[in-house]
BAFI-3210 file (N, C-alpha, C; in Angstrom, 3 decimals, decimal comma, padded with zeros to 6 digits):
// residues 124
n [1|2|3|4|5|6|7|8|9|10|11|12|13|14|15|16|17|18|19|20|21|22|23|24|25|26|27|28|29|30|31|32|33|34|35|36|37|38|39|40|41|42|43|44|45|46|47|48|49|50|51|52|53|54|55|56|57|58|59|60|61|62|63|64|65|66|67|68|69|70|71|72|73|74|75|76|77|78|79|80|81|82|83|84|85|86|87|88|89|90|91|92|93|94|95|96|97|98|99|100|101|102|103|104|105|106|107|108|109|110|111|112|113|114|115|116|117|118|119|120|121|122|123|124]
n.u [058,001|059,473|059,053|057,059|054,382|052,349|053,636|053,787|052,596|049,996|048,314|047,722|046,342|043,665|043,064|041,151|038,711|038,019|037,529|035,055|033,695|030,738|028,086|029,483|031,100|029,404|027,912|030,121|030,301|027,956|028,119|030,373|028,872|026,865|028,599|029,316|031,790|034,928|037,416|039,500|041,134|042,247|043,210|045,443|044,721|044,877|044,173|042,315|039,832|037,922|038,554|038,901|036,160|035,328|036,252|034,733|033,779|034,749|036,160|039,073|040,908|042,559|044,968|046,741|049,135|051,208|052,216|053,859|053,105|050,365|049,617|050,612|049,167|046,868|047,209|046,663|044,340|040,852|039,746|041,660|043,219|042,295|042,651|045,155|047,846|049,687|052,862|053,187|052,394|050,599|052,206|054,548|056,544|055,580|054,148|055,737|056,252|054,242|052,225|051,457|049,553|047,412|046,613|043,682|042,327|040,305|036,570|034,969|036,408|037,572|038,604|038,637|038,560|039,873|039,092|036,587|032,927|032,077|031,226|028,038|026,725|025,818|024,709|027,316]
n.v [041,727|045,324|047,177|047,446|049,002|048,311|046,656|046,509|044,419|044,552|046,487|045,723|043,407|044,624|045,850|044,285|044,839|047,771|047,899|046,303|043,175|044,587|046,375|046,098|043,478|041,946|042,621|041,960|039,391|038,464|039,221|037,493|034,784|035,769|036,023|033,396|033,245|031,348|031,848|033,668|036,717|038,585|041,751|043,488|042,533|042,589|041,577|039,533|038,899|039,954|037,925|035,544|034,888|034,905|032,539|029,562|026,636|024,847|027,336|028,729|031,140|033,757|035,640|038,892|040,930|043,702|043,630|041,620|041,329|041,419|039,694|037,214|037,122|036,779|034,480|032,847|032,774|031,386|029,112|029,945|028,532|027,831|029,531|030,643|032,418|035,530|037,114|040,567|042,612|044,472|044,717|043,962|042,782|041,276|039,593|038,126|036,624|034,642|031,620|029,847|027,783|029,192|031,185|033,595|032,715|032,631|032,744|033,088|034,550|037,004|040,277|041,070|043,199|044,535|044,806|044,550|045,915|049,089|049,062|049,143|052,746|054,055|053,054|052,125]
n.w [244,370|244,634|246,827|249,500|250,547|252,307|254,785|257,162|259,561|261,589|260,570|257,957|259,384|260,217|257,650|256,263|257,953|257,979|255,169|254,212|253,340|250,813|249,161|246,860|246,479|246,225|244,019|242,057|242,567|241,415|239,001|238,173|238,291|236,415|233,856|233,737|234,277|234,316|234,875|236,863|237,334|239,193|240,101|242,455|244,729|247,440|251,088|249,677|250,543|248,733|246,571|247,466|247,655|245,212|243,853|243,607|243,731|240,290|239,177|238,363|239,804|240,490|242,389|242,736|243,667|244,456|247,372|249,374|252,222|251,895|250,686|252,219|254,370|253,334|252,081|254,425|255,100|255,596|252,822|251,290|249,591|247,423|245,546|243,686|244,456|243,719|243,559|242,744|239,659|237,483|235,302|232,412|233,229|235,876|234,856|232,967|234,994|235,725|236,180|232,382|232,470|234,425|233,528|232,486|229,971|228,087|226,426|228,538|230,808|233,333|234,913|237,721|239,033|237,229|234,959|234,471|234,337|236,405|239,687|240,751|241,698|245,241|248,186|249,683]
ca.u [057,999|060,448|058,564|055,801|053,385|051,928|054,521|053,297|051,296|049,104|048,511|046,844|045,226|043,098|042,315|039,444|037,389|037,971|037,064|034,743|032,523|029,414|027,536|030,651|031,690|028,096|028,088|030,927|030,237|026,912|028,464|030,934|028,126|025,670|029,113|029,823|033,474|035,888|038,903|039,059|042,208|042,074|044,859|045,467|043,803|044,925|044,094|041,950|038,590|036,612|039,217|038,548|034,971|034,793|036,917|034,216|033,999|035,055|036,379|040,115|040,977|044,324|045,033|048,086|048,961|052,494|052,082|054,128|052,449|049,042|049,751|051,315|048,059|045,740|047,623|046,611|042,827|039,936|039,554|042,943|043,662|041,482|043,150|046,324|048,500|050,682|053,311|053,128|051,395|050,127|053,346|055,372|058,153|055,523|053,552|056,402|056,643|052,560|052,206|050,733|048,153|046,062|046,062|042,531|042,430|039,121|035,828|034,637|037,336|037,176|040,123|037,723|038,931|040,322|038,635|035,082|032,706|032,044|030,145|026,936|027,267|025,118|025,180|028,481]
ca.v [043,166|045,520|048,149|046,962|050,008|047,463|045,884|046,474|043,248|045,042|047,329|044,282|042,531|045,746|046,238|043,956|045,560|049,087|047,514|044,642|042,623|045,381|045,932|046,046|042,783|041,129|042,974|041,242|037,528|038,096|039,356|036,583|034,100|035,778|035,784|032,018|033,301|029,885|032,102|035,684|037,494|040,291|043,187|044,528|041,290|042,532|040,447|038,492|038,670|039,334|036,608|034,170|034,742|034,637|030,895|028,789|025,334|025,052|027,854|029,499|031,847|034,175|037,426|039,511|042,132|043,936|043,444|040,443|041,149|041,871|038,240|036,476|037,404|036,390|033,062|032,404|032,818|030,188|029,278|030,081|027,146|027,874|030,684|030,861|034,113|036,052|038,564|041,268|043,693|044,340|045,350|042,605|042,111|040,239|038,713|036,674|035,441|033,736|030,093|030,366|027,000|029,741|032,480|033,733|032,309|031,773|034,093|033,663|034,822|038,071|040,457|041,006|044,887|045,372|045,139|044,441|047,260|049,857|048,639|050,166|053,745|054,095|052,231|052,853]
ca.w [244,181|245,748|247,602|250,092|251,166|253,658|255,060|258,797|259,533|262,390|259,232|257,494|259,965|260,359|256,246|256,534|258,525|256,863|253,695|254,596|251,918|250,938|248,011|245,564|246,372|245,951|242,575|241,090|242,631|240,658|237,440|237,444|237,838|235,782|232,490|233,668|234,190|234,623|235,269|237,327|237,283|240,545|240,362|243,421|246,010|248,733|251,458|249,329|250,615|247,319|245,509|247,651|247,319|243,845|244,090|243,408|242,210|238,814|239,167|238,115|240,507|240,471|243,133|242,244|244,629|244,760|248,743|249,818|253,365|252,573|249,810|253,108|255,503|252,294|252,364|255,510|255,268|254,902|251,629|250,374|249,452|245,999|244,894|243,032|244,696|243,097|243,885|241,005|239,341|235,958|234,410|231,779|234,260|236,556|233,700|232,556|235,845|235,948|235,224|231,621|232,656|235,313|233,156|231,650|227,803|226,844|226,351|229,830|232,316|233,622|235,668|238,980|239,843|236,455|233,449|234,887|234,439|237,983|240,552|240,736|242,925|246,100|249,394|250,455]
c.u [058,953|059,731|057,096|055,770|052,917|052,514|054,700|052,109|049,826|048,072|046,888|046,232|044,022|042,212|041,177|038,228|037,187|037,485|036,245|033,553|030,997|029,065|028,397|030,876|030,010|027,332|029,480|030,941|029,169|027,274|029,357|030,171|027,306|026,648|029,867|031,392|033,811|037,029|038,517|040,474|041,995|043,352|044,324|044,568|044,067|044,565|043,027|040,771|037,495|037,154|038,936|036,973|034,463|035,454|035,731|034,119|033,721|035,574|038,385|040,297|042,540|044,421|046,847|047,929|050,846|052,927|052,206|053,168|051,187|049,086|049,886|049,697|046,561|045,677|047,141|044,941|041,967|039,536|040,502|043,444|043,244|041,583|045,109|047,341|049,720|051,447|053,794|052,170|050,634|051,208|053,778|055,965|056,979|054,600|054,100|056,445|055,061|052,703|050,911|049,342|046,681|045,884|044,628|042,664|041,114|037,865|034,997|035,346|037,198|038,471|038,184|037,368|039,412|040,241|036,644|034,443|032,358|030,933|029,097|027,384|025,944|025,558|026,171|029,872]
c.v [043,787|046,362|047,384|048,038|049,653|046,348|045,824|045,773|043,577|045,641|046,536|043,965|043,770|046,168|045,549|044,869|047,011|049,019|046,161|044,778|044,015|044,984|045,797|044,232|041,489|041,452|042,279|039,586|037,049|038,221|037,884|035,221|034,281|035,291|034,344|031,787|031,751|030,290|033,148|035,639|038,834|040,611|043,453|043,851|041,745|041,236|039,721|038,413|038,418|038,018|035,733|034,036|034,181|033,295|029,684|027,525|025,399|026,063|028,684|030,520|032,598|035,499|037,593|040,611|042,065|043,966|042,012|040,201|041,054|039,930|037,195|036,462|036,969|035,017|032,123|032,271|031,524|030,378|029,797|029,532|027,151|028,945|030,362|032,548|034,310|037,480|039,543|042,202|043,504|044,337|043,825|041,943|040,925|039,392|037,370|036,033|034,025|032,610|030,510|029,458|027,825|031,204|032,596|033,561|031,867|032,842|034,083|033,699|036,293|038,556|041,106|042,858|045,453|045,799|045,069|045,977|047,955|049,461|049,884|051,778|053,808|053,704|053,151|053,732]
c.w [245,191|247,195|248,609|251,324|252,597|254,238|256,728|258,654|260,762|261,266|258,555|257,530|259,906|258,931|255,939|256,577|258,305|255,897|253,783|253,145|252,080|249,232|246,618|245,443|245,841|244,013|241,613|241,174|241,394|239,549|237,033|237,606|236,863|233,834|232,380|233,583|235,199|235,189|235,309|237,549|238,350|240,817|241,577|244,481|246,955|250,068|251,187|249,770|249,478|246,728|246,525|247,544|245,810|243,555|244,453|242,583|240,782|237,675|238,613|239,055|240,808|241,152|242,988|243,114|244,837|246,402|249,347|251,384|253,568|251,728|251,188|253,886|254,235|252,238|253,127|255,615|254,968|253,742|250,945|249,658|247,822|245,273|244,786|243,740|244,306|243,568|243,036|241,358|237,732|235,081|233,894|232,543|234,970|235,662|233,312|233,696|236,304|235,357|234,209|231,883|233,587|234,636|232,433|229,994|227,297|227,028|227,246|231,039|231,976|234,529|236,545|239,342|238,730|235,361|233,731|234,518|235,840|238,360|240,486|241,829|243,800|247,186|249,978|249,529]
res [x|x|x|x|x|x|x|x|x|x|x|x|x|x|x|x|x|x|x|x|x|x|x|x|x|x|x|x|x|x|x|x|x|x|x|x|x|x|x|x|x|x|x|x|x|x|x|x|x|x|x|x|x|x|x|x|x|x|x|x|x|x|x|x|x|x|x|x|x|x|x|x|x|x|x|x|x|x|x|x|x|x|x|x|x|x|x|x|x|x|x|x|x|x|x|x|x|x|x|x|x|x|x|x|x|x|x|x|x|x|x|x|x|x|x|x|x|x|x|x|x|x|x|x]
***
């Protein structure tokens, strides 16, 4: 991608803990166990905390985020290793560029942040 918003790695390291795992993210581990999703698709991973969460054995796992820096600092995390990362967005242009073997094709994969339905509201 050309433009990167978060392209200050202090920036980054820091989006964690602004946004740390709460009840959103415990709401979608459970949905994609409760629809037996094989393959999750997450727009907009940032640095990857929920996607690597949801990277469970037997799992498919793919984070797309137009943020080479926040992608680079996602890279780097435990449990990275089980996620597929991508530098993109939703648009065609980065579509054609996805290997077609990790894309979602069958009637239980799920996009994580983007087609799912809204986390419950409360909490936080």
């Amino acid at each position: 991608m050309d433009e990167d918003s978060y392209r200050d790695e202090q920036l980054v390291e820091l989006y964690d803990s602004d946004n740390a795992a709460c009840d959103d993210h415990e709401y979608y581990r459970t949905l994609a166990d409760t629809v037996e999703a094989i393959k999750i698709l997450d727009f907009g991973c940032g640095t990857g905390l929920l996607t690597r969460a949801l990277a469970t054995p037997g799992r498919v796992v793919i984070g797309v985020d137009p943020s080479a820096t926040m992608l680079s600092y996602a890279r780097r995390q435990p449990g990275a290793e089980t996620v597929t990362w991508i530098d993109g967005d939703a648009t065609a242009d980065s579509l054609a560029r996805w290997p077609r073997s990790g894309l979602p094709g069958s009637s239980r994969a799920g996009a994580a942040t983007a087609a799912l339905p809204a986390a419950p509201t409360g909490g936080r």
